[in-house]
C-alpha positions as CSV (number, residue, x, y, z in Angstrom):
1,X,104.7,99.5,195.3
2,X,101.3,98.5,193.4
3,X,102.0,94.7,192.1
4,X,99.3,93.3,189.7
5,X,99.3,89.8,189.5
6,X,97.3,88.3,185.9
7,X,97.8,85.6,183.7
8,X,100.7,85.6,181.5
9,X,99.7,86.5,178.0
10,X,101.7,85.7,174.4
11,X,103.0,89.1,174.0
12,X,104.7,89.3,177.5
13,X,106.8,85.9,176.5
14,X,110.1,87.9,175.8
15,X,110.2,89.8,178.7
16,X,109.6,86.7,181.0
17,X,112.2,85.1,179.8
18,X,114.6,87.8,179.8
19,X,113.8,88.6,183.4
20,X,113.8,85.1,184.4
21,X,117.4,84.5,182.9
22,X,118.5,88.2,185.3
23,X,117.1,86.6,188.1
24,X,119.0,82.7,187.5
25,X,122.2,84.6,185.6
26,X,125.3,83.0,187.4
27,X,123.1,81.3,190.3
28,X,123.8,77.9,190.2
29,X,126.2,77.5,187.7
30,X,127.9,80.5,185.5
31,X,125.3,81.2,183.0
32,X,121.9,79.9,183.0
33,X,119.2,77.7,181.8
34,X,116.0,78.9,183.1
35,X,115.3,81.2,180.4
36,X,115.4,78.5,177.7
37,X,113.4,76.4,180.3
38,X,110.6,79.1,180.2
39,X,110.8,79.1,176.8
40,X,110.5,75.1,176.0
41,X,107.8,74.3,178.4
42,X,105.1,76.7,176.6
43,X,104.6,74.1,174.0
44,X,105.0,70.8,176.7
45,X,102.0,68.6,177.2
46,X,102.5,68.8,181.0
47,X,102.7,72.5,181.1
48,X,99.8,74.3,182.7
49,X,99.3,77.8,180.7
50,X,95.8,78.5,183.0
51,X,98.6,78.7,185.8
52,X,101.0,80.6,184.2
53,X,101.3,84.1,186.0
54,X,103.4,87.4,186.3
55,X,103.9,90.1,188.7
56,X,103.4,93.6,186.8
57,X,104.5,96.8,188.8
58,X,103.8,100.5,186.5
59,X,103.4,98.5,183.2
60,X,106.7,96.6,183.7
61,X,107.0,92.7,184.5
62,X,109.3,92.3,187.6
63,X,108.3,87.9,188.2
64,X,106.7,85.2,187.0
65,X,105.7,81.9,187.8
66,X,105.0,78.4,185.9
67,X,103.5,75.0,186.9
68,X,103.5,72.0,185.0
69,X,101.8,68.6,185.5
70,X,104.1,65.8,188.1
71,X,102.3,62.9,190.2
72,X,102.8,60.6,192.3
73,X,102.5,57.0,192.6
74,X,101.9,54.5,195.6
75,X,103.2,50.7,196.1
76,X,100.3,49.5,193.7
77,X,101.3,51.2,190.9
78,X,98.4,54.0,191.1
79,X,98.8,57.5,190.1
80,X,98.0,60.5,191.4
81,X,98.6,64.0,189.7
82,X,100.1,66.6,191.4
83,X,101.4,70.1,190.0
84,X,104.8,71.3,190.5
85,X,106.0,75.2,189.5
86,X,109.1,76.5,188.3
87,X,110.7,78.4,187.4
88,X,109.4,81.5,190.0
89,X,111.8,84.3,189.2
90,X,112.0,87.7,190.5
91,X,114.1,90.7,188.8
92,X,117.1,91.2,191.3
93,X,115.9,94.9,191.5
94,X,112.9,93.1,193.2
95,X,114.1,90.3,195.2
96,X,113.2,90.0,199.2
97,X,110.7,92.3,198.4
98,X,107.5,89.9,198.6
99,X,106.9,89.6,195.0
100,X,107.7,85.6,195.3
101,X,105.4,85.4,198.1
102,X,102.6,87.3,195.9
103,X,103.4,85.2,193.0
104,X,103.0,81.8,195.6
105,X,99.7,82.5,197.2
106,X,97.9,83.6,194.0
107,X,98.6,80.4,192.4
108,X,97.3,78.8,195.6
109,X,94.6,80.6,195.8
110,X,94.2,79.8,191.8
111,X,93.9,76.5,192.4
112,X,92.4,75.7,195.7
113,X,89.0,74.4,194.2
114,X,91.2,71.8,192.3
115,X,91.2,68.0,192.9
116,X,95.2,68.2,193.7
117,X,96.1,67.4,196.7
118,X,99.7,69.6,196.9
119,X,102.1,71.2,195.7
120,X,105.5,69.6,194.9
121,X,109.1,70.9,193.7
122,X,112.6,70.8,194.2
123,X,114.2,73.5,196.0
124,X,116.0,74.6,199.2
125,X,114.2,74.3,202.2
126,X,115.2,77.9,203.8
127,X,112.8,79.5,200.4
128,X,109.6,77.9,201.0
129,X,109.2,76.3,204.4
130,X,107.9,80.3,205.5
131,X,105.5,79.5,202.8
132,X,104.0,76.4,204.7
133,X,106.2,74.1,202.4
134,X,107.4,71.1,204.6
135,X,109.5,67.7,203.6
136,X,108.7,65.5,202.1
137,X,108.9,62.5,204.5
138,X,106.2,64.7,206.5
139,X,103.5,62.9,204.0
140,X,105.5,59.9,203.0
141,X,106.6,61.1,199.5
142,X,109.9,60.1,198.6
143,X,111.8,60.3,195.2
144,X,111.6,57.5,192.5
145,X,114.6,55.6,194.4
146,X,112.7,55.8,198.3
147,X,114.4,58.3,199.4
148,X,113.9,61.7,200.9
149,X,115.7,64.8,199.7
150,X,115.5,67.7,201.9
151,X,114.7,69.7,198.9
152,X,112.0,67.4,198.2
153,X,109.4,69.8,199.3
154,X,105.2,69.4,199.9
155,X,102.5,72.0,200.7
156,X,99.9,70.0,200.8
157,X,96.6,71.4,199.6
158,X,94.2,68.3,201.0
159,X,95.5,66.8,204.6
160,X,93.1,64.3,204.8
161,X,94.6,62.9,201.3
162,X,97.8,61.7,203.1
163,X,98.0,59.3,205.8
164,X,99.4,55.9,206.1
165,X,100.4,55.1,202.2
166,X,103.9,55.5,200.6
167,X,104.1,57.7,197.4
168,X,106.7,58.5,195.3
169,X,107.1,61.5,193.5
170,X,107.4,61.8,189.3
171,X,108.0,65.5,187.8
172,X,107.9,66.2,184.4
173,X,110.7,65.5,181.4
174,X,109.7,69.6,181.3
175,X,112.9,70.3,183.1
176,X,115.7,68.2,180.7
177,X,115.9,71.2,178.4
178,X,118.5,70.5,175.6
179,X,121.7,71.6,176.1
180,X,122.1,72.3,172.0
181,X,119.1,74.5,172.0
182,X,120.0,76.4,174.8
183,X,123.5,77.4,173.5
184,X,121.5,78.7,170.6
185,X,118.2,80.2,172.2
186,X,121.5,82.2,174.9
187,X,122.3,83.9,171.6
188,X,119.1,86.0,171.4
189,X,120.3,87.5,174.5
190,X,122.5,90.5,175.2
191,X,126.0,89.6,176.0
192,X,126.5,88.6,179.8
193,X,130.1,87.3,181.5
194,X,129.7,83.5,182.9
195,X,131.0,83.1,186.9
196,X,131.0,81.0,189.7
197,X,128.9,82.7,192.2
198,X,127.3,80.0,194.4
199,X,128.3,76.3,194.5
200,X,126.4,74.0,192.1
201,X,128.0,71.2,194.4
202,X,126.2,72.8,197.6
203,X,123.1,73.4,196.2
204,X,122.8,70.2,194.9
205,X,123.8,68.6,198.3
206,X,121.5,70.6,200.3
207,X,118.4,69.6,197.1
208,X,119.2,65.9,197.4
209,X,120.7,65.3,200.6
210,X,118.8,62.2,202.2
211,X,117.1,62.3,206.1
């Protein structure tokens, strides 16, 4: 399978967020908000278009990724800004196929002349510790409370940045999408049925649960 991987462009906006809302449909809760999520944070201050990519196999879009500016911010108060992607979707067609893992280590590669020193989101360990993604008590990053989600995850893009100093870890309002807007935005959508599939509960407890 030939993948090209390019910058997403204004005319491909409808097809990401139709693939992105096949690849979240029914995931975490029944239904989805992802797709509305794509959609919102084009127009955010904190999203990062330069870094806004999708995976193109024979002229058809099968993922995409997004960042968007987070930071972090030691015991004095001091900031630090750090990127953070999401959502990274994959058509289910396409799934375990290594598209994600193309999608991941162009972006690195996109950014590894920046002054960021890593990469931080929220998500379950088991997706992106095989992508050199570790905890993030590992650097001393916690959460705005001090504590340390397992799904708090860090690739860190400069070691020598982290050492002895505390941090805690700030995303972006990005990912509060309106509920309202959703609803409404779901509409331009063809019709799909709403189940449980996988346990909001558990995902959230495996995200959030403390070491």
């Amino acid at each position: 399978m030939n993948i090209l991987i390019r910058n997403e462009q204004p005319e491909d906006y409808k097809e990401v967020e139709n693939l992105t809302r096949e690849a979240f449909w029914n995931l975490h809760f029944p239904g989805c908000d992802e797709h509305y999520l794509v959609h919102t944070m084009r127009s955010h201050r904190d999203f990062l278009p330069e870094l806004a990519f999708v995976a193109e196999s024979d002229g058809k879009i099968i993922g995409n990724i997004m960042f968007s500016k987070s930071y972090l911010q030691d015991e004095e108060n001091n900031k630090v800004q750090t990127i953070t992607f999401g959502p990274l979707a994959v058509l289910p067609a396409y799934q375990r196929s290594g598209v994600g893992t193309m999608l991941i280590r162009h972006s690195v590669e996109a950014i590894k002349d920046a002054d960021i020193p890593a990469i931080i989101i929220l998500g379950h360990p088991h997706n992106y510790v095989k992508h050199g993604f570790k905890n993030g008590k590992d650097y001393l990053i916690s959460d705005p409370e001090g504590n340390y989600p397992l799904g708090l995850l860090v690739l860190a893009l400069d070691n020598q940045f982290f050492g002895q100093k505390h941090w805690k870890f700030f995303y972006s309002d990005i990912f509060a999408p309106d509920p309202a807007g959703l609803k409404i935005f779901d509409k331009q959508f063809p019709h799909k049925e709403k189940s449980w599939q996988y346990s909001q509960e558990l995902f959230s407890m495996i995200c959030r649960a403390k070491l």
